[in-house]
N, C-alpha and C positions, 0 to 999 in steps of 0.2 A: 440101705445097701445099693438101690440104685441111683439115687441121688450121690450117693460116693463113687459109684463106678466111671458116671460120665462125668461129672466134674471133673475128677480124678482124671479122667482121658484128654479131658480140655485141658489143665491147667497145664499138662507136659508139653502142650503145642505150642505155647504160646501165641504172640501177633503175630497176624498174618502180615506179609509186606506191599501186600498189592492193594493202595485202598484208594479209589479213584474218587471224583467227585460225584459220583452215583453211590449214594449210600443205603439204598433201599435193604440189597441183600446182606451190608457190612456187616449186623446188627445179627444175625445166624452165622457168621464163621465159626466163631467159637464150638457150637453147636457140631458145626455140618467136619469138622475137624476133629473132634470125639467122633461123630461117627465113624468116619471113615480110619481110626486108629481100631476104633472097638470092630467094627462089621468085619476090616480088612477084605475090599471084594477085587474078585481079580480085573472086574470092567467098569468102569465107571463112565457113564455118558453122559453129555448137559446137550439137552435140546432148549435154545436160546442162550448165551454168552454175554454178546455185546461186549462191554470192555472188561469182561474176565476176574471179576474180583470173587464170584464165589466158584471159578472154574481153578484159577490160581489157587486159591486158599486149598482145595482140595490134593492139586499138586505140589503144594508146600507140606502137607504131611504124608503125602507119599515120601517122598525126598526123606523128610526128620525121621519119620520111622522105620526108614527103610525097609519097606513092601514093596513087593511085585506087583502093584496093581498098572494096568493098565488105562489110560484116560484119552479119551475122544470130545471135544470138542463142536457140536453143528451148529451152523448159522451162517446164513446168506449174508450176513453182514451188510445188509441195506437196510435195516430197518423195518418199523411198523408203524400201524394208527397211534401204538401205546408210547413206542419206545422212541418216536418218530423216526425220520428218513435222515440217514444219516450216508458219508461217504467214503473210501476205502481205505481214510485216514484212518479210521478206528483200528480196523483189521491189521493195518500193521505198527501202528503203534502198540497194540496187544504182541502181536509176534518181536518185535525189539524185546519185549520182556519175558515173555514167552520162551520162545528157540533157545537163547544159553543156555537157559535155567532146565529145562523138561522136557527139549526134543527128545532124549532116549526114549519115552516112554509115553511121552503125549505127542497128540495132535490137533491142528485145528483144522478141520474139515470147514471147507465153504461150500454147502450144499442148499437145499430146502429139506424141510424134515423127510418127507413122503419120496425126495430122491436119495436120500442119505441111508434109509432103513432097509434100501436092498443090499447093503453093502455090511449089513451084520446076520452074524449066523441065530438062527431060532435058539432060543435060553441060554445067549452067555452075556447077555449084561446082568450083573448083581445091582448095579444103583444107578440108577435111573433117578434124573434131576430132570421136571416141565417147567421152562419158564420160556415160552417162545411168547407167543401173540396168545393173549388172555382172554377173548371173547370165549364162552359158555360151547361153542358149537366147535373153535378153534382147541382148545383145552380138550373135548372129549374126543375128539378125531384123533390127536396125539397119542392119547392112554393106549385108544382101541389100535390104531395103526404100531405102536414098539411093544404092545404087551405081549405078541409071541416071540418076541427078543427077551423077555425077562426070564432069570433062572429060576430054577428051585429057589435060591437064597435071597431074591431079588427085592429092594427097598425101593418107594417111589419117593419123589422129593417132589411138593407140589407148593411156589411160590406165591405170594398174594392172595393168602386165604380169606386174610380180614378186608380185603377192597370190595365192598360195595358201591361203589361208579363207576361212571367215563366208560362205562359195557361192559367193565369186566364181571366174569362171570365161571371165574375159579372156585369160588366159596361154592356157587350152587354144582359142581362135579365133584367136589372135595365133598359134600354131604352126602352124597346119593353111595360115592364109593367108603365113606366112611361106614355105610351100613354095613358092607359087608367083608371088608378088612378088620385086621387087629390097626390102631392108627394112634397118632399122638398129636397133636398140633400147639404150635407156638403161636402166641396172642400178635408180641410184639412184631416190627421192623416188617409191617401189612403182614403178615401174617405164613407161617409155614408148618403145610400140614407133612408128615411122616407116615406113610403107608406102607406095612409089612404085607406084600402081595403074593412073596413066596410061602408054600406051604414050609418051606425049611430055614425059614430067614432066622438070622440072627439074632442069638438068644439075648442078646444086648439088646438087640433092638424091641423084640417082644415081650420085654420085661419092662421097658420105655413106656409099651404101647398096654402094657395090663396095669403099671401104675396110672394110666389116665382113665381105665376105664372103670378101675376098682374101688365105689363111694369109701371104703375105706381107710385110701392112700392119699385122698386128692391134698390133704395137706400136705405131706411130701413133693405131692405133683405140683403143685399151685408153686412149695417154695422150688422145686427144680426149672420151672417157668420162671421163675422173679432172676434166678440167679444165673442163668442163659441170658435174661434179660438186659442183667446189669453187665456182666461179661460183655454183652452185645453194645450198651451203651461205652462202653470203657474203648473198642474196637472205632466206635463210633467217632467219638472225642480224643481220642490219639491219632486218626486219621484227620479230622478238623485241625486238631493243633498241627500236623505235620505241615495241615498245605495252608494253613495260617503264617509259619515261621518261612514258608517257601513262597505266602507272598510276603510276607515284611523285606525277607531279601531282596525281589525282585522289587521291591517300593524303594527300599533305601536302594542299591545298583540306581532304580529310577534318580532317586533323591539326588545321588551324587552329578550326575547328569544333568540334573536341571542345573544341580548349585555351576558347574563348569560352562554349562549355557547362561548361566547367570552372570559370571564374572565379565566371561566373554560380553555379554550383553553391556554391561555396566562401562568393558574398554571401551567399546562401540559409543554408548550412551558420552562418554568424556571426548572421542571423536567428533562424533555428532556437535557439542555442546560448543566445541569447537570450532566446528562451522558454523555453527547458527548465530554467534558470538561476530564470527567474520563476515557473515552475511548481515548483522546488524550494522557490521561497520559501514558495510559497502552500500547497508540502505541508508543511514546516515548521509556519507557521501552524497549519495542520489538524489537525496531528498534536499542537500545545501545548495547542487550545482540543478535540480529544479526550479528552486524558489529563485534561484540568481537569474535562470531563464526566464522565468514568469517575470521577475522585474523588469529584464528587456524588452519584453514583450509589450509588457505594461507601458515603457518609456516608449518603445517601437509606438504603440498606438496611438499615446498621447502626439507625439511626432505627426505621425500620418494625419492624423485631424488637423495640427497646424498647415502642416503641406495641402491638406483637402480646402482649408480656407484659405492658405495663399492661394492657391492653383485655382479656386472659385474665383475670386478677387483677380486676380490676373485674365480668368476668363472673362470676367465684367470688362474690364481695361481693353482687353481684344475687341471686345465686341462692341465698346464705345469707337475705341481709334478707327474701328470700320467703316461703323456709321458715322464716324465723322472725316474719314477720306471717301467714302460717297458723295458728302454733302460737296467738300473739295473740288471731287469730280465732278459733278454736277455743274456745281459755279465756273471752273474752265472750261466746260465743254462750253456753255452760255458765253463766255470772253472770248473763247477761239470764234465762235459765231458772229460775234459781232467784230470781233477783229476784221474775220473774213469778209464781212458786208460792207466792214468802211473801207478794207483794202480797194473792193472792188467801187466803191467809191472814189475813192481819190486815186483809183488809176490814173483817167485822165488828166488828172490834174499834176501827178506829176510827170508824167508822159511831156506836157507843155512847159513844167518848170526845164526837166531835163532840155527841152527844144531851146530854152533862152538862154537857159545856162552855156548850150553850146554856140549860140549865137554872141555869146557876147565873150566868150571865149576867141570865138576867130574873129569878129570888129579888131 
């Protein structure tokens, strides 16, 4: 009977639409969407959001079943140790999807939790969802600080029951409050525990919470866990395949782009091939009217050597014809010498020719 009731609740909901690359919570829509068909509570609140896949899911069956419930949204929207530090891209990428769809009746609150809780009235949230910052000290400050907000009818929803690491420390408040609630917890997608805290909560739910505790039923409960499960896994891999088929698109878009950079590249490349072809010629060229210079160069040298040995040779000849108009000079200067010594010699001598010559001139 209860394994029919909730199944039967989930299966009229079908997939939720909002399945991001955080898949933690994906794996409980199924789940948290029977509830909220079966419980119908008029407040629903999620402390911790982030990018809104089990806050949507909730508002996607408000919508399909058309309930009056009302949904509240908290979260600084900055982040944590868990969830890391994130920036206000998240927040309004969530509101683009968000706002069309379920402004009439939701909101997203950007608060802290402990500033956010003056802003509700004592007993009128029915479902109350903890999934903010996970630490053991963080997790029971929560419970204790919204618990005078919860109604009569009020359901707790506690995230990460199965995480033992990294400090989280949900499992060890989800045991201690298991003692003393009716409660139900799911194994998979880390784990979600279900705590009926109202003394008037919802017979749906309290029948959830006596099949798990009843040795009994646990076979019912065991196969109502497997089949949430697979449900859960089916939400899981149709979100995969969606943003699989949304990157193939964006790989082929890519694809097509390259091939067009590609073509391009390849004109380019016959461009190119074209000047490299023309610059081979023009090295050719270079390389003919080089070698032609290097031969002049070569003939130029062989040249200059012969001019270096005429011009030697020539300079020997100088420098003979020198030394041998010294010697020239020398020898005239010795002839003018004695020229001059016999002149003065045979002055007189012809001083007395001249004397007779005129003598016998005038005889």
């Amino acid at each position: 009977m209860v394994l029919r009731q909730w199944l039967g609740a989930t299966l009229l909901n079908g997939f939720p639409t909002r399945r991001t690359e955080i898949e933690s919570w994906q794996a409980h829509t199924p789940f948290v969407s029977a509830l909220v068909s079966l419980a119908e509570p008029k407040l629903f609140v999620e402390l911790g959001t982030h990018k809104g896949d089990s806050y949507c899911a909730v508002c996607e069956t408000v919508v399909s079943r058309g309930l009056s419930t009302r949904c509240v949204a908290v979260d600084c929207w900055q982040g944590d140790e868990h969830a890391g530090e994130y920036g206000d891209e998240v927040l309004n990428e969530l509101r683009a999807h968000h706002d069309p769809l379920y402004s009439g009746f939701s909101r997203l609150h950007r608060a802290f939790f402990d500033e956010a809780v003056q802003t509700f009235a004592d007993g009128e949230i029915d479902l109350l969802h903890i999934d903010g910052l996970h630490t053991e000290q963080a997790v029971r400050q929560d419970f204790e600080t919204w618990k005078p907000k919860l109604s009569a009818r009020a359901v707790v929803l506690f995230h990460d029951t199965q995480v033992h690491e990294n400090d989280f420390g949900v499992y060890k408040v989800w045991a201690q409050l298991a003692e003393n609630y009716p409660h139900f917890e799911f194994m998979h997608g880390n784990g979600l525990g279900v705590l009926a805290v109202g003394p008037q909560a919802p017979e749906a739910v309290l029948a959830l919470c006596a099949l798990g505790a009843n040795p009994d039923s646990q076979a019912e409960a065991k196969t109502l866990r497997d089949s949430f499960d697979a449900l859960g896994a089916a939400v899981l891999y149709k979100g995969r395949a969606k943003r699989l088929w949304q990157q193939a698109d964006e790989l082929w878009a890519r694809t097509q782009i390259a091939e067009g950079e590609l073509e391009k590249l390849r004109e380019d490349d016959h461009a190119v091939w074209q000047r490299v072809q023309r610059a081979e010629e023009e090295l050719n060229t270079f390389k003919q009217a080089h070698d032609a210079a290097w031969e002049r160069i070569k003939k130029a040298e062989e040249d200059l050597q012969v001019y270096q040995s005429a011009h030697q040779e020539a300079w020997g000849r100088i420098h003979q014809v020198e030394a041998e108009l010294d010697t020239l000079r020398e020898r005239n200067a010795q002839l003018q010498d004695r020229h001059d010594k016999l002149f003065k010699l045979a002055r007189p001598v012809l001083g007395l020719a001249r004397f007779i010559a005129r003598f016998k001139n005038g005889a």
